[in-house]
ROKEBA-361782 format. One record per residue: residue in three letters; residue number from 0; z negated, x, y of N, C-alpha, C in turn. Coordinates in nm, 3 decimals. Example, Ala and Ser with C-alpha at 12.3 -4.5 7.8 and 13.67 -1.06 7.14 Angstrom:
r = ALA | k = 0 | n_z = -0.780 | n_x = 1.319 | n_y = -0.569 | ca_z = -0.780 | ca_x = 1.230 | ca_y = -0.450 | c_z = -0.780 | c_x = 1.320 | c_y = -0.330
r = SER | k = 1 | n_z = -0.708 | n_x = 1.285 | n_y = -0.225 | ca_z = -0.714 | ca_x = 1.367 | ca_y = -0.106 | c_z = -0.787 | c_x = 1.290 | c_y = 0.003
//
This chain:
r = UNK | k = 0 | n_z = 2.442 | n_x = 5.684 | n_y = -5.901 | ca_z = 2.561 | ca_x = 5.623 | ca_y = -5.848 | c_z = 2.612 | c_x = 5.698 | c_y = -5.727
r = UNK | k = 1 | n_z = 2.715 | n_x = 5.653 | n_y = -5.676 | ca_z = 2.763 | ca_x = 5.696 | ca_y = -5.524 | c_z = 2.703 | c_x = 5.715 | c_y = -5.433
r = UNK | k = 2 | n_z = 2.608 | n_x = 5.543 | n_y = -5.433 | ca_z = 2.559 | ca_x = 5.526 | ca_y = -5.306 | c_z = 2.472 | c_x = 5.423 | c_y = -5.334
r = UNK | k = 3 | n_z = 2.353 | n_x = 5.417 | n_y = -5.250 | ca_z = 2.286 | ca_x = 5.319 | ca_y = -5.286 | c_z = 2.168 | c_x = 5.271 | c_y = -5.153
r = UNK | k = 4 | n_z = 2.153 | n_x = 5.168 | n_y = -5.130 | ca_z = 2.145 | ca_x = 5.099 | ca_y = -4.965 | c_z = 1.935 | c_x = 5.161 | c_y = -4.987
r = UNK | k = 5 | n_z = 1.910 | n_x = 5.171 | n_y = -4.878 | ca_z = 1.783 | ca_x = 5.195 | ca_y = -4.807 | c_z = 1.683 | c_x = 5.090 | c_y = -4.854
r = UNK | k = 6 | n_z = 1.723 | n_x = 4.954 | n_y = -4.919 | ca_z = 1.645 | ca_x = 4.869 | ca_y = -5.018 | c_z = 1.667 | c_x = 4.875 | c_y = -5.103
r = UNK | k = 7 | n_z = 1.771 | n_x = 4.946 | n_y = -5.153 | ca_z = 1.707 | ca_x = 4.981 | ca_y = -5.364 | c_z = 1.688 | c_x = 5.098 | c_y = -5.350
r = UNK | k = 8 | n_z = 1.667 | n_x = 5.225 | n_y = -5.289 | ca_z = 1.597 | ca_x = 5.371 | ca_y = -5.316 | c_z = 1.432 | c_x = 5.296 | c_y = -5.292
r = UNK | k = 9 | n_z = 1.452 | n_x = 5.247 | n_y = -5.206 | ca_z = 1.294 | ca_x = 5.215 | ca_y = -5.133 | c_z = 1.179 | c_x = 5.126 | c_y = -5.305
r = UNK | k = 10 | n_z = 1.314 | n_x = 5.040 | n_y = -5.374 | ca_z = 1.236 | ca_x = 4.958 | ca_y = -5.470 | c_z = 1.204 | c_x = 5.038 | c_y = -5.579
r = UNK | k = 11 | n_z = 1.337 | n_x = 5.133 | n_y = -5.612 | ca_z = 1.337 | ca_x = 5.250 | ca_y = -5.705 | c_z = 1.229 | c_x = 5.326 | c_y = -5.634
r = UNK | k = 12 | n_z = 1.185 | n_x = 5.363 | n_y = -5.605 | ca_z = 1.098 | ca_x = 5.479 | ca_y = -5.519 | c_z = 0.976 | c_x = 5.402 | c_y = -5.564
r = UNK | k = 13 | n_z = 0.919 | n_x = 5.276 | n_y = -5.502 | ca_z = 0.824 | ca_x = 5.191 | ca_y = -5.521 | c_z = 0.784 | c_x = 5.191 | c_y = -5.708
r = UNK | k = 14 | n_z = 0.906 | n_x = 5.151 | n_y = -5.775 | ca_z = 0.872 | ca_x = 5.125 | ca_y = -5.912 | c_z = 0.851 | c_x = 5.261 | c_y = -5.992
r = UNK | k = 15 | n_z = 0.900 | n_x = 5.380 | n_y = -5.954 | ca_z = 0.832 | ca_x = 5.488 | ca_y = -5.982 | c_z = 0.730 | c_x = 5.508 | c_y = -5.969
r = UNK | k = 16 | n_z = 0.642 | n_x = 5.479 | n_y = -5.862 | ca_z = 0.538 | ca_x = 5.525 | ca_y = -5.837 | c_z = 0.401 | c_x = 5.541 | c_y = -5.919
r = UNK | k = 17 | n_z = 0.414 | n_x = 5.423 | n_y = -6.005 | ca_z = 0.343 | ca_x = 5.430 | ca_y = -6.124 | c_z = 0.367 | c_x = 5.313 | c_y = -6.260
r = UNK | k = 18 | n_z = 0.350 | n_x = 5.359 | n_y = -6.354 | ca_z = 0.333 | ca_x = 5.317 | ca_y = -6.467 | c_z = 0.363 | c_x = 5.136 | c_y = -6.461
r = UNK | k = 19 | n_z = 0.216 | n_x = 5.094 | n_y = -6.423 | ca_z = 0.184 | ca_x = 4.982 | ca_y = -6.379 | c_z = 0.329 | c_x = 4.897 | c_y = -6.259
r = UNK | k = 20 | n_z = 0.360 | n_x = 4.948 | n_y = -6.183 | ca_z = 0.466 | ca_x = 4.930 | ca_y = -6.099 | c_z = 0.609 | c_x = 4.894 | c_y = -6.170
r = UNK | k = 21 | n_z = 0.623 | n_x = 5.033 | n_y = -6.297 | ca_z = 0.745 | ca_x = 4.985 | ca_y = -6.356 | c_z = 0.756 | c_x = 4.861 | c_y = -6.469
r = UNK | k = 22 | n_z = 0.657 | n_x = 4.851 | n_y = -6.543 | ca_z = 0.604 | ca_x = 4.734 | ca_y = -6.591 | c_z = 0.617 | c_x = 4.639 | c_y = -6.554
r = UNK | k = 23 | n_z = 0.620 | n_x = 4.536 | n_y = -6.410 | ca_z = 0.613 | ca_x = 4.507 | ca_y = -6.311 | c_z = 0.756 | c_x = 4.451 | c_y = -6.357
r = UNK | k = 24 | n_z = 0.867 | n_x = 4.587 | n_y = -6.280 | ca_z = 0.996 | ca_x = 4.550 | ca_y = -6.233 | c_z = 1.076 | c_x = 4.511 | c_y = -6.390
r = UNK | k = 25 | n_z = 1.014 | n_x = 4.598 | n_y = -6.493 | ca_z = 1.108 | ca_x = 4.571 | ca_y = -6.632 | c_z = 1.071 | c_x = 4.397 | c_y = -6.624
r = UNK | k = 26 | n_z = 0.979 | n_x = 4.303 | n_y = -6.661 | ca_z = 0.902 | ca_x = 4.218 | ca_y = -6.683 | c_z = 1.026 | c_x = 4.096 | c_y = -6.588
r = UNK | k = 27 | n_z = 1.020 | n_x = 4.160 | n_y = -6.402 | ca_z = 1.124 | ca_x = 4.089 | ca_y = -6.384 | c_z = 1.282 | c_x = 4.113 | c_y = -6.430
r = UNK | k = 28 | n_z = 1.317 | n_x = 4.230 | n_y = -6.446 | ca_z = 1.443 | ca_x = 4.273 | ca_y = -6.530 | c_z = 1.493 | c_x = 4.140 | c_y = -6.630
r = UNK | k = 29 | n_z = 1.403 | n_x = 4.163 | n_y = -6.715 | ca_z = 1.389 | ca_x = 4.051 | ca_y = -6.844 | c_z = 1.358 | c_x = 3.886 | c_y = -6.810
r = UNK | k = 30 | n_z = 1.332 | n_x = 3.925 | n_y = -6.671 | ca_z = 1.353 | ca_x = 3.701 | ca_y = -6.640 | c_z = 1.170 | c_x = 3.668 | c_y = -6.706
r = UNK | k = 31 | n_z = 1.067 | n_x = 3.751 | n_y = -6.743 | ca_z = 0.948 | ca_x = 3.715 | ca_y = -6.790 | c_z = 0.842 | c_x = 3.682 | c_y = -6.683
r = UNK | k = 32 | n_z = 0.881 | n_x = 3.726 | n_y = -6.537 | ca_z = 0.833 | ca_x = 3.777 | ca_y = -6.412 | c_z = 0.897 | c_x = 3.681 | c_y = -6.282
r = UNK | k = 33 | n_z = 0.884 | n_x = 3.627 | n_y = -6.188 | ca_z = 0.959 | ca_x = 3.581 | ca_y = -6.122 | c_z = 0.977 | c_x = 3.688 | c_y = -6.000
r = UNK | k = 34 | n_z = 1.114 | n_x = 3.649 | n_y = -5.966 | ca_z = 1.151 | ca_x = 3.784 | ca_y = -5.872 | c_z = 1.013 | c_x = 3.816 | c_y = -5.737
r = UNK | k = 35 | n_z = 0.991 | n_x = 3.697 | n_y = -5.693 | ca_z = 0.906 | ca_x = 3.684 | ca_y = -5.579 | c_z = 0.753 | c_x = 3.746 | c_y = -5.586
r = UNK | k = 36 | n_z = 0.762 | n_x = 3.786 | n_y = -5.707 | ca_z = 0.613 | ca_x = 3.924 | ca_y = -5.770 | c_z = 0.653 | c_x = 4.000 | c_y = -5.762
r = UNK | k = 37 | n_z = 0.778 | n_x = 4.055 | n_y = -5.711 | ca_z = 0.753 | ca_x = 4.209 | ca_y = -5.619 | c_z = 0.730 | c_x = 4.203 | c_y = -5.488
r = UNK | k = 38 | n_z = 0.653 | n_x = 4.285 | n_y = -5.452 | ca_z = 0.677 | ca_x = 4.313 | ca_y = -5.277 | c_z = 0.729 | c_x = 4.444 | c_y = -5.276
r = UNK | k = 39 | n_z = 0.825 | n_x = 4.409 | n_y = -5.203 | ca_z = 0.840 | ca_x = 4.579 | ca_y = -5.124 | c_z = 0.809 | c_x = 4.640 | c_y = -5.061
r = UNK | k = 40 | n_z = 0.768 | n_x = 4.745 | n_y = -5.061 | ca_z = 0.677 | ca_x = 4.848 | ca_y = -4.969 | c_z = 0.779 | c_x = 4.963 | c_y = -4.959
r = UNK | k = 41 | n_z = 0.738 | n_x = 4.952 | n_y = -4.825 | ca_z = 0.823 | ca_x = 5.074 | ca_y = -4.722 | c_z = 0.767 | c_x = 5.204 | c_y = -4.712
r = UNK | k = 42 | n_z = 0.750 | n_x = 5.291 | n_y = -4.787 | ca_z = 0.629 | ca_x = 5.399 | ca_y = -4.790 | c_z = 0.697 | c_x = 5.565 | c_y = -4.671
r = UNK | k = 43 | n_z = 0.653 | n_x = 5.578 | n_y = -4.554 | ca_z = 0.721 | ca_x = 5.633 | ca_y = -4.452 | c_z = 0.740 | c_x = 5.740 | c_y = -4.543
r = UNK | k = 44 | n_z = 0.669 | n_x = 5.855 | n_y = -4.578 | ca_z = 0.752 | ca_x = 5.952 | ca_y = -4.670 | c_z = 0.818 | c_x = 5.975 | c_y = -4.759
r = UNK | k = 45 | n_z = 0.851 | n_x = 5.832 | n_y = -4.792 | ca_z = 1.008 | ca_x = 5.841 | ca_y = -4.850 | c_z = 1.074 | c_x = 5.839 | c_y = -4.756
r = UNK | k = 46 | n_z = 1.106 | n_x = 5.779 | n_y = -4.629 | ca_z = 1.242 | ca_x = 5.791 | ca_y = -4.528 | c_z = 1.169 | c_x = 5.900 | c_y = -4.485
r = UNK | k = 47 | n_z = 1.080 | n_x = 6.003 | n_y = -4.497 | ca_z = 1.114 | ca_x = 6.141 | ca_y = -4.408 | c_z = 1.201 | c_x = 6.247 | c_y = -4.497
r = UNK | k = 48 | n_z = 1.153 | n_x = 6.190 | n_y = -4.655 | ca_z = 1.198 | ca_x = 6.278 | ca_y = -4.754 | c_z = 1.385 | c_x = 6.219 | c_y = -4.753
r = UNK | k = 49 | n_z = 1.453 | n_x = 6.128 | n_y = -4.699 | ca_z = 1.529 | ca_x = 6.096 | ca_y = -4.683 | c_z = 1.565 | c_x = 6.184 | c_y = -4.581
r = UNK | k = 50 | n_z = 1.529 | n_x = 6.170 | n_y = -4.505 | ca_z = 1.588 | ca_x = 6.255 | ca_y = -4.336 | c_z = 1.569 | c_x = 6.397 | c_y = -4.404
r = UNK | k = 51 | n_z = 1.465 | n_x = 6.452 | n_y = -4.468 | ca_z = 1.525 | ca_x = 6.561 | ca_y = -4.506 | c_z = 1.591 | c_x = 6.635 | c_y = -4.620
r = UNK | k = 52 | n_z = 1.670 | n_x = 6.548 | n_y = -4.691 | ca_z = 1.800 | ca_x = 6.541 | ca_y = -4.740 | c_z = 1.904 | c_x = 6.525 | c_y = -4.653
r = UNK | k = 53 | n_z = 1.901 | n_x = 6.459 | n_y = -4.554 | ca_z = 2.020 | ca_x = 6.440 | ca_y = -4.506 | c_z = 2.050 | c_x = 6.549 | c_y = -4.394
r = UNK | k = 54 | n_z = 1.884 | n_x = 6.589 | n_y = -4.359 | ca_z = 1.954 | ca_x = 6.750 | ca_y = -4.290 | c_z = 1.950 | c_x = 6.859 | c_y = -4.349
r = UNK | k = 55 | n_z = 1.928 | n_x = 6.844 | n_y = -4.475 | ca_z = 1.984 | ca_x = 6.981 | ca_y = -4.574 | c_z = 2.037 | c_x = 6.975 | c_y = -4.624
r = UNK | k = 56 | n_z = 2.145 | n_x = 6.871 | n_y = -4.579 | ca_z = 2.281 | ca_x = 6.840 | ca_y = -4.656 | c_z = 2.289 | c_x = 6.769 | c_y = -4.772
r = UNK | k = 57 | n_z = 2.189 | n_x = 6.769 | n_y = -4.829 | ca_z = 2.190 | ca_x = 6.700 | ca_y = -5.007 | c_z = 2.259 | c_x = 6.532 | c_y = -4.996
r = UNK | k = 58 | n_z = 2.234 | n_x = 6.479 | n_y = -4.894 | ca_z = 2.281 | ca_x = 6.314 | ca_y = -4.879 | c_z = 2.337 | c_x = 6.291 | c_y = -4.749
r = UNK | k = 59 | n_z = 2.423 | n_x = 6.198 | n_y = -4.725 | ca_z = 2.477 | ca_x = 6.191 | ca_y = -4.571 | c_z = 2.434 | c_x = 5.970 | c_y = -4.575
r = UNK | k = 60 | n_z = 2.426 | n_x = 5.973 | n_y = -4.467 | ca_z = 2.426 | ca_x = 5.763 | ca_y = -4.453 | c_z = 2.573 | c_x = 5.735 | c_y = -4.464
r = UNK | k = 61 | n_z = 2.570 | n_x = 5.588 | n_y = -4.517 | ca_z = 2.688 | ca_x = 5.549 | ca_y = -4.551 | c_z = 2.626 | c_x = 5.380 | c_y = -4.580
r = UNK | k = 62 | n_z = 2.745 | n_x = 5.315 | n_y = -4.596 | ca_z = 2.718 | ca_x = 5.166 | ca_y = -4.586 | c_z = 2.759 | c_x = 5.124 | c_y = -4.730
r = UNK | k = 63 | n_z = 2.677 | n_x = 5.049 | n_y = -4.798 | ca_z = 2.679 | ca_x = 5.030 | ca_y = -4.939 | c_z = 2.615 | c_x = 4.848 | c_y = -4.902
r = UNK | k = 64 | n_z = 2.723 | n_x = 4.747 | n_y = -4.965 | ca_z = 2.710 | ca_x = 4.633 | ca_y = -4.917 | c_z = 2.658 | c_x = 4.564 | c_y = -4.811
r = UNK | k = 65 | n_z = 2.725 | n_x = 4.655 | n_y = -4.752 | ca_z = 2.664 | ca_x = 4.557 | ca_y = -4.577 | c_z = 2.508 | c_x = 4.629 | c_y = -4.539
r = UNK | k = 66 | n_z = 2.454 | n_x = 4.739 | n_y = -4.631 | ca_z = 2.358 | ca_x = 4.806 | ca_y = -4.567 | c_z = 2.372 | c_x = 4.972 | c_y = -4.541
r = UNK | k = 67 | n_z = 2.263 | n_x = 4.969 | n_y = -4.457 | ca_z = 2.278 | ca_x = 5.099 | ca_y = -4.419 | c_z = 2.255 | c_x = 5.216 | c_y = -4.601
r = UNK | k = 68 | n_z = 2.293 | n_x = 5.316 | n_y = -4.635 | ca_z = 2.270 | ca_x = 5.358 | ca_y = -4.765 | c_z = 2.305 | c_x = 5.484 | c_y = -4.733
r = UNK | k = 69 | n_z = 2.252 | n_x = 5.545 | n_y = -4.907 | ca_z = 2.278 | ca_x = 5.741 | ca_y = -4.918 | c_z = 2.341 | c_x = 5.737 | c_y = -5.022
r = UNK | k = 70 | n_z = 2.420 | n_x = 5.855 | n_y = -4.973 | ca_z = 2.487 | ca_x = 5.878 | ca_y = -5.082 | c_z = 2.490 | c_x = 6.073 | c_y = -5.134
r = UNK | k = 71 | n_z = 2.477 | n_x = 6.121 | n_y = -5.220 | ca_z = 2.464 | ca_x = 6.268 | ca_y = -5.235 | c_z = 2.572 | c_x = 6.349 | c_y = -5.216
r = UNK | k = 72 | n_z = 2.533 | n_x = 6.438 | n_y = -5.151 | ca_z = 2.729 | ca_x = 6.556 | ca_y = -5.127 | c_z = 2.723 | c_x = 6.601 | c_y = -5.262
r = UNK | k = 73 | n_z = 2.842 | n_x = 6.730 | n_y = -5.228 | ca_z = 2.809 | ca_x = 6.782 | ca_y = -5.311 | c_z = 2.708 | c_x = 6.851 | c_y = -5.382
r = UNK | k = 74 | n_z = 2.653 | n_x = 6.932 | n_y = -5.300 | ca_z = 2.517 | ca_x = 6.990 | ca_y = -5.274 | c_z = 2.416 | c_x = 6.942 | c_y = -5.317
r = UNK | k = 75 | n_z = 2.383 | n_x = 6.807 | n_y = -5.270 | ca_z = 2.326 | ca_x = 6.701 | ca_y = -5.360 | c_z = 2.324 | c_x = 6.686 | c_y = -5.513
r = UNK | k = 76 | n_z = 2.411 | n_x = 6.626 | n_y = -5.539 | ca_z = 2.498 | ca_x = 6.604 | ca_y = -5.646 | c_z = 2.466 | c_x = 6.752 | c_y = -5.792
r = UNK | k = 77 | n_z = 2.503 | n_x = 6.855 | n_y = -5.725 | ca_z = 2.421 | ca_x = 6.981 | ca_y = -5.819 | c_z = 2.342 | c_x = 6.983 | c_y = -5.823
r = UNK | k = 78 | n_z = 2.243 | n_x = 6.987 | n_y = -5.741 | ca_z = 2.055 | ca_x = 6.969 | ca_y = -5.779 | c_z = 2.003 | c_x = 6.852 | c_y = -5.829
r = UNK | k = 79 | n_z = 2.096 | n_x = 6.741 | n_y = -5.778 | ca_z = 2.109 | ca_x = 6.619 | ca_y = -5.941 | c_z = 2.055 | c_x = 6.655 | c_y = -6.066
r = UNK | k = 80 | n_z = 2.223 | n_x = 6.645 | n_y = -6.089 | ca_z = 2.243 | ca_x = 6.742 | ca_y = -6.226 | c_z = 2.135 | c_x = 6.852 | c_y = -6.312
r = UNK | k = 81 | n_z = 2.092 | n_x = 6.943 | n_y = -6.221 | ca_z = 1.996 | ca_x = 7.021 | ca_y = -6.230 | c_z = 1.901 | c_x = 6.993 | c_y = -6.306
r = UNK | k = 82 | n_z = 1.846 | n_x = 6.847 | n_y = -6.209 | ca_z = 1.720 | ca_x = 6.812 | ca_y = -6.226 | c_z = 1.743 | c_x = 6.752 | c_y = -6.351
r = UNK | k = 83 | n_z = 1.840 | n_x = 6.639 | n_y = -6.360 | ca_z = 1.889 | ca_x = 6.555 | ca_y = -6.509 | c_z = 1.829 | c_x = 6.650 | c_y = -6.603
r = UNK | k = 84 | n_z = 1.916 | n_x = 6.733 | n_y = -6.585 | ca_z = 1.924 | ca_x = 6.818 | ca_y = -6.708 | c_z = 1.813 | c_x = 6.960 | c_y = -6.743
r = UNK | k = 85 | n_z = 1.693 | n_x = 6.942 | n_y = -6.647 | ca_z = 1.584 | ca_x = 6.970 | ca_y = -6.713 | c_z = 1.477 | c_x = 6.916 | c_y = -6.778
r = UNK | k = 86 | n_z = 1.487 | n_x = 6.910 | n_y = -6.931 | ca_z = 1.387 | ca_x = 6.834 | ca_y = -7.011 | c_z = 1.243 | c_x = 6.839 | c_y = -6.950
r = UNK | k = 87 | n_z = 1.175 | n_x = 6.894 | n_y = -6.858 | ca_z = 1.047 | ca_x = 6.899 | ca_y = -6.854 | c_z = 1.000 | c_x = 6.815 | c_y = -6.769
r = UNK | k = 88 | n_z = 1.075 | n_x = 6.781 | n_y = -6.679 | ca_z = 1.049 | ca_x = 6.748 | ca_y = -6.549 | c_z = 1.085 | c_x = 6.631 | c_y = -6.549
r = UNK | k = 89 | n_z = 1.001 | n_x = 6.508 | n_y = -6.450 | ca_z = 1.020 | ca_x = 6.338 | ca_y = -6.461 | c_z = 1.086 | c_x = 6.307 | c_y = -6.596
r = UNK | k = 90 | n_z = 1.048 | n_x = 6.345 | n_y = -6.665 | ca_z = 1.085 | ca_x = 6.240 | ca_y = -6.784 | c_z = 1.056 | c_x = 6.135 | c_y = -6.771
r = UNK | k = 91 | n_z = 0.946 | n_x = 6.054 | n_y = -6.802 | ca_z = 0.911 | ca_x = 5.911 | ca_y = -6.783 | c_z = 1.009 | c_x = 5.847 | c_y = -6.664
r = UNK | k = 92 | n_z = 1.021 | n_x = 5.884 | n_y = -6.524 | ca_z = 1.089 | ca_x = 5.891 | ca_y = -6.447 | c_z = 1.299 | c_x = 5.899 | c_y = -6.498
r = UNK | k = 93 | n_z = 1.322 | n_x = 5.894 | n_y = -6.546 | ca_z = 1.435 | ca_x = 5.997 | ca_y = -6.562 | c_z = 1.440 | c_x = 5.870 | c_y = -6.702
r = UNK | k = 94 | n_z = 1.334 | n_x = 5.860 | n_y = -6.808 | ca_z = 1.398 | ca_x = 5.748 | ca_y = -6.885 | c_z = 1.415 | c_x = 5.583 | c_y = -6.819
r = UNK | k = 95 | n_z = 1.275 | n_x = 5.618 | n_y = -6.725 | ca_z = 1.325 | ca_x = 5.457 | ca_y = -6.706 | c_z = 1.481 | c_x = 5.412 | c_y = -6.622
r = UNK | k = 96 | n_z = 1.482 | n_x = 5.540 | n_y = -6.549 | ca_z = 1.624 | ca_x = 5.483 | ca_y = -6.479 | c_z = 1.771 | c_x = 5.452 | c_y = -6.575
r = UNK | k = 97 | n_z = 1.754 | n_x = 5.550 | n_y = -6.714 | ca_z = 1.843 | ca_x = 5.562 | ca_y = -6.773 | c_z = 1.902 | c_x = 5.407 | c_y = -6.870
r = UNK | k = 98 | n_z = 1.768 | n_x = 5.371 | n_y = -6.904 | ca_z = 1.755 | ca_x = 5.228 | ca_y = -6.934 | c_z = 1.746 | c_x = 5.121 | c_y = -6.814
r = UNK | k = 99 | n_z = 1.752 | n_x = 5.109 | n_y = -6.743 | ca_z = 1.735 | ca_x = 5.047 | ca_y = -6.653 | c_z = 1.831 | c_x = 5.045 | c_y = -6.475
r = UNK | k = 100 | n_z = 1.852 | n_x = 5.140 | n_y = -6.446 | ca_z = 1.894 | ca_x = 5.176 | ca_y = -6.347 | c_z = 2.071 | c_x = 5.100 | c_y = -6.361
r = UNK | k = 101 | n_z = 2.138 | n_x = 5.068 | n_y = -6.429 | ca_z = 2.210 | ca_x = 4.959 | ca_y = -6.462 | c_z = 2.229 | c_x = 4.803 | c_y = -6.404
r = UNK | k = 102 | n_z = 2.079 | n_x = 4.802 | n_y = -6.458 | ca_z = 2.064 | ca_x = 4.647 | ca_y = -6.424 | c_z = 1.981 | c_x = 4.614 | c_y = -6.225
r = UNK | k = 103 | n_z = 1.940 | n_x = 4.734 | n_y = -6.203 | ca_z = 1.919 | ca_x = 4.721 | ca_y = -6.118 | c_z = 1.999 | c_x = 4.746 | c_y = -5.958
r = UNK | k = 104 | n_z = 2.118 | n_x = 4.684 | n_y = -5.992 | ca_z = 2.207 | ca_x = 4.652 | ca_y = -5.915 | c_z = 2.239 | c_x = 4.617 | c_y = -5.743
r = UNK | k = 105 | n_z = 2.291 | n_x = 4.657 | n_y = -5.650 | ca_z = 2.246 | ca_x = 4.594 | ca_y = -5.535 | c_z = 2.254 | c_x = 4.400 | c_y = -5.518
r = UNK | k = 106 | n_z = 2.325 | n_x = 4.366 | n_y = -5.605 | ca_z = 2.283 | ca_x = 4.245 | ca_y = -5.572 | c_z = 2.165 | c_x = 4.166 | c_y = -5.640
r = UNK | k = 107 | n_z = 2.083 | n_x = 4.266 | n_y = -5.722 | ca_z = 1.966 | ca_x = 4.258 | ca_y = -5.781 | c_z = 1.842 | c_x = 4.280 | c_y = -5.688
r = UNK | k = 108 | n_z = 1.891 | n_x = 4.387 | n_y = -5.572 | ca_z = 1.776 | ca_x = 4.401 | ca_y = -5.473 | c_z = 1.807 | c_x = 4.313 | c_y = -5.357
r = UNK | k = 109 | n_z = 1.944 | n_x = 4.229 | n_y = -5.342 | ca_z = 1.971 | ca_x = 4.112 | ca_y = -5.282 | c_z = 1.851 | c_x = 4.019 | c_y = -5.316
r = UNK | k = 110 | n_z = 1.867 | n_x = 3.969 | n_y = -5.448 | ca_z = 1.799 | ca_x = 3.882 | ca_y = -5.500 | c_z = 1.675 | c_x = 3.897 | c_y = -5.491
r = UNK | k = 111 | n_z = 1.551 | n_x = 3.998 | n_y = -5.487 | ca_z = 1.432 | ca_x = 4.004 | ca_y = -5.453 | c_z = 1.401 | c_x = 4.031 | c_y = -5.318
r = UNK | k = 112 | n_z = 1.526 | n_x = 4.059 | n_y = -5.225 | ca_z = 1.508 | ca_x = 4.044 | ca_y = -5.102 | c_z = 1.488 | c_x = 3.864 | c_y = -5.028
r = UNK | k = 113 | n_z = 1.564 | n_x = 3.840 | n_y = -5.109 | ca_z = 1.582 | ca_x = 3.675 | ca_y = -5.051 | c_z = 1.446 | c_x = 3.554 | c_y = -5.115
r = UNK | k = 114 | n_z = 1.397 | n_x = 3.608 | n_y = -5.198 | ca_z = 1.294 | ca_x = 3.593 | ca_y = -5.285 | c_z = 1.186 | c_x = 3.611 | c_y = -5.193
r = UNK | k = 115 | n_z = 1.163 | n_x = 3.702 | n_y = -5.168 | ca_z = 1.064 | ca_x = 3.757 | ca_y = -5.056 | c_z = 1.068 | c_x = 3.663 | c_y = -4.927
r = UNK | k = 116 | n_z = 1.141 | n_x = 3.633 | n_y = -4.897 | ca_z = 1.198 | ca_x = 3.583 | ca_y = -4.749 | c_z = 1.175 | c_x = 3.453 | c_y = -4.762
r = UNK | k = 117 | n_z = 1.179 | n_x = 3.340 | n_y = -4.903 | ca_z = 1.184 | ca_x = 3.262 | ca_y = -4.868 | c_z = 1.070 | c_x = 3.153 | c_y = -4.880
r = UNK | k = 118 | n_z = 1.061 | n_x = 3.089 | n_y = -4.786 | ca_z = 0.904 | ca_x = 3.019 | ca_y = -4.768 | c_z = 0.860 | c_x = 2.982 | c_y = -4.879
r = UNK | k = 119 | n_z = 0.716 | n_x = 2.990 | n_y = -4.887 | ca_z = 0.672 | ca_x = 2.940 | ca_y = -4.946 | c_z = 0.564 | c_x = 2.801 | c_y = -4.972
//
């Protein structure tokens, strides 16, 4: 997409991480899962790997529903592409977003944000 806020790279980032993880998020996708079985985890080298995109130009900050978010330049945006479009590399990665990355919407990471938050 354009742009996407610092809590859905962070959940996307999280549900990559393994197998087991994306399982997880499809399960709530499908309503089989209740949202409040994810936690989100803040893993610091993803926001360094963030900061360094954004000083090698690949992403700049920008506000994507009321949050702070990235979005890719151009620069970005070609090594995208790049990557898309090499069969070898994150596949597994690369299908689940293709199926999925749709539904996982910012007011979808609204919704497991508020989930999280609320007492139990």
């Amino acid at each position: 997409g354009k742009n996407a806020s610092l809590a859905k790279l962070n959940l996307l980032n999280d549900a990559l991480r393994s197998e087991k993880s994306r399982e997880k998020l499809i399960r709530i996708i499908h309503g089989e899962t209740a949202l409040i079985e994810w936690r989100m985890r803040v893993e610091p080298a993803f926001a360094r790997n963030v900061d360094f995109m954004t000083g090698s130009q690949l992403s700049e900050w920008r506000i994507a529903s009321g949050r702070a978010a990235v979005g890719l330049t151009d620069k970005g945006k070609c090594i995208a592409k790049k990557l898309v479009e090499n069969v070898e590399i994150f596949v597994t990665e690369k299908a689940f977003l293709s199926e999925f990355s749709g539904k996982i919407t910012e007011g979808f990471v609204s919704q497991i944000l508020l989930a999280n938050k609320a007492p139990s």
